[in-house]
Structure formats: C-alpha cells, structure tokens
C-alpha positions in Angstrom: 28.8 -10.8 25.3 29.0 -9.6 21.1 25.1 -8.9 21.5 25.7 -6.6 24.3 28.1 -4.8 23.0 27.0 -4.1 20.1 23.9 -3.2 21.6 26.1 -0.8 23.6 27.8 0.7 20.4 24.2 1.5 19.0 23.4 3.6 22.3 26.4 5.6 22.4 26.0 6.4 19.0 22.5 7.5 18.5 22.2 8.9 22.6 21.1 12.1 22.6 22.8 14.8 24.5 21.5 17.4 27.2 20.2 20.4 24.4 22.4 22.4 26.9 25.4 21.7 25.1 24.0 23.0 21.7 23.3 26.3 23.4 26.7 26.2 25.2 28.1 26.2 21.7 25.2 28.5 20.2 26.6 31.4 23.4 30.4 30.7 22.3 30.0 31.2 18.7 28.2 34.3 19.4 30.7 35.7 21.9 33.7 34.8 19.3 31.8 36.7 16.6 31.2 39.8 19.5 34.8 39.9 19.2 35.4 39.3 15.0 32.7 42.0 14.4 35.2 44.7 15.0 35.5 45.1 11.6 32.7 46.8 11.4 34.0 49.6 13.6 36.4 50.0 11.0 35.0 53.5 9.9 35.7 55.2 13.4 39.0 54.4 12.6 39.2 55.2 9.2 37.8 58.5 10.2 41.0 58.5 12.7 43.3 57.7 9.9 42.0 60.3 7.3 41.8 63.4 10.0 45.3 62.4 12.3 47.5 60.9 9.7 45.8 63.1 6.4 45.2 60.0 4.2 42.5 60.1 1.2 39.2 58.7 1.9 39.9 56.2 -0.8 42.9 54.7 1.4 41.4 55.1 4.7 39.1 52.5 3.2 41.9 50.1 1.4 42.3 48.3 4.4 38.8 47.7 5.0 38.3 46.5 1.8 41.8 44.1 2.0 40.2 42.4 5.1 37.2 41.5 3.9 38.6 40.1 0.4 41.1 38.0 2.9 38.3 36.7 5.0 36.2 36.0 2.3 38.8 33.6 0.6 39.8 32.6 3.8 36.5 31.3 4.5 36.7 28.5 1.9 39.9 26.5 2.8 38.8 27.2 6.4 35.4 25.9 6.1 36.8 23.1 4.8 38.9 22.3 7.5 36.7 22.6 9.7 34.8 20.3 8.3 37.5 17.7 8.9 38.8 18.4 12.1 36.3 20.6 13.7 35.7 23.8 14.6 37.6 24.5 18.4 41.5 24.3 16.2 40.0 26.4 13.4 38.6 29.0 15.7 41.7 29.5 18.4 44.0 29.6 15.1 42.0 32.0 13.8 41.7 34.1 17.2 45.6 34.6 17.1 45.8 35.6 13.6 43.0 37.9 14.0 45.1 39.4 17.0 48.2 39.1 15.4 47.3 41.6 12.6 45.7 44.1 15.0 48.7 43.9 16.5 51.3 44.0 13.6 49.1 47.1 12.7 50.3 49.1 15.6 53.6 49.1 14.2 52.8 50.6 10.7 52.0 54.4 9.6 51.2 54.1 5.8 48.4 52.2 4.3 50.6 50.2 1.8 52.3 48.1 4.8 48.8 47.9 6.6 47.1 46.3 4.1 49.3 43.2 4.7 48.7 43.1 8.4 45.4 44.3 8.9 44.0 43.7 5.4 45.8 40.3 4.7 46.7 38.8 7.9 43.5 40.1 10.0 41.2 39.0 7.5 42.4 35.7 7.5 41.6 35.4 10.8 38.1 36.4 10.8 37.8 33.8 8.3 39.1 31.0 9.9 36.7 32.4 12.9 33.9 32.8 11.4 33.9 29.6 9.4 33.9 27.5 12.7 31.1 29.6 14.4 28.1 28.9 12.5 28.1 25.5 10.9 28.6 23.8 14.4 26.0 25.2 16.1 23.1 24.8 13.2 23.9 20.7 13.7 22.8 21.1 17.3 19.6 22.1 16.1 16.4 20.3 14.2 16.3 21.7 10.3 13.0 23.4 11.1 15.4 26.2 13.7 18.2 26.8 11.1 17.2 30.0 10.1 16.8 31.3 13.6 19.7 29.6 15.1 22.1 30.8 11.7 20.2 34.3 13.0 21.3 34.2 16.9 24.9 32.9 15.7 25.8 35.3 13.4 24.3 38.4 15.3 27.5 38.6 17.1 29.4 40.3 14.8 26.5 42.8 14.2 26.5 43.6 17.5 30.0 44.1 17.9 30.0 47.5 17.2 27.8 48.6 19.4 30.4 48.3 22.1 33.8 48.5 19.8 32.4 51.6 18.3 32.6 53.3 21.7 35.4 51.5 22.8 37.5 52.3 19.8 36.6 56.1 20.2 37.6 55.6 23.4 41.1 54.5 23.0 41.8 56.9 20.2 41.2 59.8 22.4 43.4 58.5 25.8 46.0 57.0 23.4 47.1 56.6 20.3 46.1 55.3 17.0 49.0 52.3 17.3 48.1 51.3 20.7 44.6 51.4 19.9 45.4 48.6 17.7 48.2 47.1 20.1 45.1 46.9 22.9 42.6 45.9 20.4 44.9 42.6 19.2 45.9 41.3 22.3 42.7 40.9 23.9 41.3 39.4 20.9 44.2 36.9 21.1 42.9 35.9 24.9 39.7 35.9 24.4 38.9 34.1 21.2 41.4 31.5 22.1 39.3 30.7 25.6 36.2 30.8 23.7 37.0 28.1 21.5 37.3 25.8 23.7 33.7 25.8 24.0 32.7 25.2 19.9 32.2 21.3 19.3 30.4 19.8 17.0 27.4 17.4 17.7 28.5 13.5 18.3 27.5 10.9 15.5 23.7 9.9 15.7 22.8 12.9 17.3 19.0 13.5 17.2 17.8 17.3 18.1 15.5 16.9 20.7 12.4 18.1 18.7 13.3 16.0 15.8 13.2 12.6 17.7 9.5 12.7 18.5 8.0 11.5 15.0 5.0 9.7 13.7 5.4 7.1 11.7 4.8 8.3 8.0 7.5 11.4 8.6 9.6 8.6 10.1 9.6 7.1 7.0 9.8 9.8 4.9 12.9 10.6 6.8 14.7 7.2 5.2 15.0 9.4 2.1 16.2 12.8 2.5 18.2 15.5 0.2 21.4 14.1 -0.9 24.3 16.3 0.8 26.5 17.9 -1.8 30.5 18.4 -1.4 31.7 21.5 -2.9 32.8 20.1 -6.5 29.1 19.3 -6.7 27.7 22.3 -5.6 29.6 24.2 -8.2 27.7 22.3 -11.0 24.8 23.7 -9.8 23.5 27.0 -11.5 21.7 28.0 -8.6 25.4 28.8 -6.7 26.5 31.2 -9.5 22.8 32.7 -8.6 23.2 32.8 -5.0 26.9 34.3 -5.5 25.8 37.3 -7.6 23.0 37.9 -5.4 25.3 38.5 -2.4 28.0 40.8 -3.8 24.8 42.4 -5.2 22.7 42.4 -1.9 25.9 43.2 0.4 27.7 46.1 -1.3 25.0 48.3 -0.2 25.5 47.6 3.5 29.2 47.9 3.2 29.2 51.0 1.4 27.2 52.7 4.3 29.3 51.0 6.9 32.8 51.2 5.9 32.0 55.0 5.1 28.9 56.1 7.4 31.4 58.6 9.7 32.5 60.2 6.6 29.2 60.4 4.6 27.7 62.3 7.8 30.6 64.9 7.8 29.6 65.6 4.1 26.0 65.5 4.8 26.1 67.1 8.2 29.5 68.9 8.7 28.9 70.6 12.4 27.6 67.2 13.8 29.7 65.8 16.2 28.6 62.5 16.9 28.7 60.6 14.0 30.1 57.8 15.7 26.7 57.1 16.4 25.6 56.0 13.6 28.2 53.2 13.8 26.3 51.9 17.0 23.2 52.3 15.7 24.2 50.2 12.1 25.2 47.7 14.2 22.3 46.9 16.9 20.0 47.1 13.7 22.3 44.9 11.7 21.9 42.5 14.8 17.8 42.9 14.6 18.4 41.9 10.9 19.9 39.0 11.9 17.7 37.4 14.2 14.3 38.7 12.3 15.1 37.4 8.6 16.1 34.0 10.5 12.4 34.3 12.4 10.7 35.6 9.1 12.6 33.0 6.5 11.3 30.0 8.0 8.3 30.6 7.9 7.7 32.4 4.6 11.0 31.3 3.0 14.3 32.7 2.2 13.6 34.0 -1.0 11.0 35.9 -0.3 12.6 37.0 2.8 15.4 38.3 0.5 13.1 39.7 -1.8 11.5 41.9 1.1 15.0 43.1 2.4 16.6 44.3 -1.0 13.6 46.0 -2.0 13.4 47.9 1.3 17.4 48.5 1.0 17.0 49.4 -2.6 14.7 52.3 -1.4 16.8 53.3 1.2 20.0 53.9 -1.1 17.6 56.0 -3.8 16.8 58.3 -0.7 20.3 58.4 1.4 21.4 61.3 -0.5 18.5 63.1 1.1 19.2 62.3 4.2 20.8 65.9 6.0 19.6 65.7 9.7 20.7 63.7 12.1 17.4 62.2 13.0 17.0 61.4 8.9 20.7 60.1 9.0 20.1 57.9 12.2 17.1 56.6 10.4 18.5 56.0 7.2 21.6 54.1 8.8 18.9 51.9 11.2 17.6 50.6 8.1 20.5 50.0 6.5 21.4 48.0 9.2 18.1 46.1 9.5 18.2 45.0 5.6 22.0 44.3 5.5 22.1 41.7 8.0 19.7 39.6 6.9 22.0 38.2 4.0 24.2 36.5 7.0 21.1 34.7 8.0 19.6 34.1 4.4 22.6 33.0 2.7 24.6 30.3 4.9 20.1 29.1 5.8 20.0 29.0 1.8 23.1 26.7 1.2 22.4 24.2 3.9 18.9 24.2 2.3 20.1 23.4 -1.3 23.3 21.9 -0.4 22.9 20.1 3.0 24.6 20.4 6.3 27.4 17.6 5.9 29.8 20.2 4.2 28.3 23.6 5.1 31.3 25.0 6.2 33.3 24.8 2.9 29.9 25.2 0.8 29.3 28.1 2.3 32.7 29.4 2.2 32.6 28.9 -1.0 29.6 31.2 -1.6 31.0 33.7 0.9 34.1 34.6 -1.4 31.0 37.0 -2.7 31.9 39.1 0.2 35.2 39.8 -0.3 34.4 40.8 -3.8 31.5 43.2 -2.3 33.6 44.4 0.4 36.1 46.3 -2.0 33.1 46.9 -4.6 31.1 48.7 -1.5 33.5 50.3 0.4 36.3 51.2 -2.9 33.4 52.4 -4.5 32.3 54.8 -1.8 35.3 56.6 -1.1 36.5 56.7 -5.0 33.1 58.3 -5.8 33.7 60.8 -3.1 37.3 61.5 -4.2 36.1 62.2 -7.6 32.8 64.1 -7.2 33.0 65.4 -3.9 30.0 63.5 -2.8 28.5 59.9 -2.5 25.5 60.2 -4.5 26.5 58.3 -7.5 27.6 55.8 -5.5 24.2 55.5 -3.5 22.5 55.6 -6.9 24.8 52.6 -8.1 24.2 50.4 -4.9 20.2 51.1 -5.3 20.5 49.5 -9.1 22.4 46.7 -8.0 20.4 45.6 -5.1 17.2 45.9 -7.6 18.9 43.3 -9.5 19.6 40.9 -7.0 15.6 41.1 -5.7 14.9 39.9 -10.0 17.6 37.2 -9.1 16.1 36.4 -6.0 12.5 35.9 -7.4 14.0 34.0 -10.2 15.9 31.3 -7.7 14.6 27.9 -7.2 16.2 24.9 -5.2 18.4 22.4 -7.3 17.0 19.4 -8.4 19.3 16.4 -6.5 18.0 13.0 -6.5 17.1 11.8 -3.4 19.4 9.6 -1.3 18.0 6.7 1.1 19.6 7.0 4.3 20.3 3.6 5.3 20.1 2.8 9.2 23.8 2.7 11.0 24.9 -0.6 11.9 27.0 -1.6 14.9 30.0 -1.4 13.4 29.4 1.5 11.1 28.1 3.3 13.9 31.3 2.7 16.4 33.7 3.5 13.2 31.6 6.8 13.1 32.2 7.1 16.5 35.8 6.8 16.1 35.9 9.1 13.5 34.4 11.7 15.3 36.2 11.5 18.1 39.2 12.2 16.1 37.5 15.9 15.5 
C-alpha cells in the first residue's frame, strides 16, 4: 500500500499537463496587458490636457512620467509576491488599482492632484499587473521558446494603443476629459479582474512538452543546470548594474517619442490633423518589436539582438528632427516603435537567462525599476526641451547619444559566471511537499 502511493505521489508530480493550459495562460496575460497598455495612449490625452485645460507641455507629461516611475518600483515588491503566492491575487489586485486611479482621475482638474491618482496610484497597478503576466507563462514553456513566448506576452501592451488610441479620441470628443477617465477605469476594473482568473502557474514537475523528449547525454547533462539566483544574489552580480543602465539607456528613446509624438507632429507639421495616428501606428510596430526580437534573439542571441535595435534606434533619433511630412513622420514613428519594443522581449529573456526562472518575477522587477527612471528621463526631457527651445531637437540629439552607449554596453555584456548546481531527482516525499506547496499558490 506505501509502494503505491508513493508511486502515485511521483505521477502527480512530474504528470504533464495538456500544453493547452500554457496557452490559456499565454492568451490571458496578453489580454490583461491589451488592457495595461493604455499608458501608452497617454499622449492623446496629454494632447487633451494641454489644448482643453492650457497646461505646459512639461506638465501634460508629469503624469506620464509619475506612472511609469510607480510601476516601475512597483514591479519589484510585486514580482516578488508573486513569486510566493502566484500570479491570479497579484494581477486582480492590480486590475482594481489600475482602475481605481483612472477613476480617481476623473475627479481632479490640476496636474499636482493627478499625479497621485493617475501617476502614483495607476502605476502601481500596472505593476502589480504586469509583474504577474509574464513570468507565469515563460514556465509553461521549454527554455529554448522564452524569447518568443516573453515576445507574444508582452505584445499586449504594445498593441493596446492601437485600439485605446482611437478609443480615447473617441470619448474625448462625445464626453468629457473626466468621464473619459471615469469610463476608461471601470472597465479596466471588470475586465482585468475576470482575466486573472485565468493566469496560473505550472504545477511542480512540470515538463514542457518539447523538453521531455531527450536523449540520453542531454538527459544527463540536464542533472546539472545554472544555479537559480534570488534577488540579493543577483545584485552581486555586475552584469545587473550593466543590464540596468542599458535599459534606461535603450528605453528613453521610445518614451520620449511616445509620451510626446501628438505634440512633436504639431511642431513638425502644424496643419496635420491626424496625429493621433502616429499613436496607432507606434503601437502595432512596438507589438512587431515584440514578437520579432523574441524570434530573432534565440536564435542569434539577445545581445546581439540589442545591438541591432539600438543602433537602428540610434539612427532614427539623429534623423527625427528631419522628419516634416506625414509619410516621413509615420515612418519615423513605425520604427521607433519596431526598435523600442524589443527591450520588453530582450530584457525580462536576458534575466531568466543569467538569473534563472525560479525568481523571475522579482529579478526582473528588480531590473525593471530602470523604466521608471527612463520614463521621467524620456518623457520630462521631451517636453522640458520643448518648453525651453521651442523644439525637440536637442532632446532627439540627446536620446541618439545615449542609445549609442547602451549598443558599447551591450557588446561589452557577458553572462555571469555561477557555479553550476546538480539538480537532484525529487523523492516521494519531497515531491508531495512540493505539491503541497504549490497548491498553496
């Protein structure tokens, strides 16, 4: 009777379940980060703030840049939670305080006040979002997928403003800019919190389906794999500090063109009417980013995949000053897009690769704190430049240098050394009290 249940212990903890369940998590995490990416419609509203309620372009962008410092420190303690309990809490939390701050918006007119709710409160709900999105799915998925699987995943919020663009124009013209955000917040509150329900992560002994097949020698070669790192370790790691810099280098860019790309084209091309556009077309592009660096990186790595993107994005900045059409303009923004959404895919594919999957979602948030600082660095800098010179130039000029600097970084990056640890076999009663543990999640 002990021999069979122990033998029943070991096949409910290493059985295998259907790979539809990973994608069913894969779809949800994309659909919740559909709904987070309206952030990045931000600048239809900014423009709405500046022309209806005549504030500077510098504080029509303090918001912005609040949210994105909130989420980004978010991020950590929220990673790390959902390391410990999972990600469905985290992400229906995070849902309501998202909505919550939309919603606490609509009741402010003055960009002091709304720097709490949107900038404070909403950002810490993208953070606790988005930190429960992508680490679940990439442990549904063999190693030799995480790039393209971190790529589907985080293309959501890309994508997002390709329909809250539109939408947000929308509701500014039949209403008002408060019940824009009144509308906007409680839909995010319904659907983000039905979403969650969906994000689970794998049970313990779960074998991807293309991993389990293995010949002998990798099967043994599998008994010692990279160590996992927790956070304290990672941080005595030099390559982190590297990987940090790199991403308020590499992402300032991108937010500078998309927290202030409805603005730049009234400077650029003051009797064009459509500049809303250009927000749609940052964010299919941004999207195509996404899923092509996670295609490109694992197959040619991700630091030469970063290389490649900063470069091309370090061109593009040298040259956006020149761009007066709307075809040029349309272009310009397109490949802004492109090269700013590969660091989503790069940079959380990166850490898992030096730092393991165990603790990805506090390892990561951890890294991603860079955002917060590029967010005010990108978006500030953009509308302080403008405020001061009367154009963006120096500001493109500045982002072009520093995304230069972060392709030298790049090249100079190479994976920690960690001493290898053997990975013992579970035994029956490690595997049920692994079980149990998981459960708990």
């Amino acid at each position: 009777m002990q021999f069979a249940e122990q033998n029943a212990t070991i096949v409910m903890t290493h059985q295998t379940p259907s790979p539809i369940r990973g994608w069913t998590v894969v779809i949800a995490a994309v659909s919740v980060n559909l709904i987070l990416g309206s952030i990045y419609a931000w600048s239809v509203m900014g423009k709405a703030l500046a022309g209806q309620w005549h504030w500077t372009k510098t504080q029509a962008m303090l918001p912005f840049a609040a949210c994105t410092a909130s989420f980004a420190v978010t991020m950590i303690f929220a990673g790390r939670w959902q390391d410990k309990i999972g990600p469905r809490y985290v992400a229906m939390l995070g849902g309501i305080v998202f909505g919550l701050g939309l919603v606490l918006s609509s009741f402010v007119h003055t960009y002091l006040p709304m720097l709490i709710t949107f900038g404070l409160v909403g950002g810490m709900g993208i953070g606790l979002c988005y930190s429960a999105t992508t680490p679940p799915s990439i442990k549904w998925f063999p190693p030799a997928h995480k790039g393209l699987i971190t790529g589907i995943v985080v293309s959501g919020v890309g994508l997002a403003a390709v329909y809250m663009s539109p939408l947000t124009n929308y509701l500014l013209k039949i209403t008002s800019i408060q019940q824009t955000f009144l509308i906007l917040g409680i839909g995010t509150i319904v659907l983000v919190s039905v979403l969650a329900q969906f994000l689970t992560n794998p049970p313990p002994g779960h074998v991807p389906a293309p991993a389990a097949a293995t010949t002998a020698s990798q099967a043994k070669r599998a008994l010692v794999s990279r160590r996992d790192l927790d956070w304290q370790e990672m941080l005595r790691t030099g390559q982190f500090y590297q990987l940090w810099l790199m991403f308020v280098l590499s992402a300032s860019a991108g937010l500078l063109i998309i927290g202030n790309i409805t603005l730049i084209a009234q400077d650029q091309i003051p009797k064009w009417d459509k500049a809303f556009l250009l927000v749609m077309v940052v964010a299919i592009f941004n999207t195509c980013g996404r899923f092509v660096s996670g295609f490109l990186s694992d197959r040619i790595g991700r630091t030469n995949t970063m290389i490649l993107a900063f470069v091309l994005q370090a061109i593009n900045m040298f040259m956006f000053v020149q761009y007066r059409s709307p075809a040029l303009l349309l272009f310009g923004s397109a490949f802004t897009g492109l090269c700013y959404g590969t660091i989503f895919t790069l940079f959380p594919a990166a850490t898992a690769d030096f730092y393991g999957v165990r603790n990805l979602g506090v390892n990561y948030g951890s890294l991603f704190t860079a955002f917060g600082v590029a967010g005010v660095t990108g978006s500030v800098l953009g509308g302080r430049v403008r405020d001061l010179f009367g154009s963006y130039t120096y500001a493109f000029i500045t982002c072009g240098v520093m995304l230069l600097v972060g392709a030298l970084l790049a090249f100079l990056l190479r994976a920690p050394k960690i001493e290898p640890a053997p990975v013992a076999p579970s035994s029956p009663g490690t595997g049920a009290r692994s079980a149990k543990a998981e459960a708990v999640r």
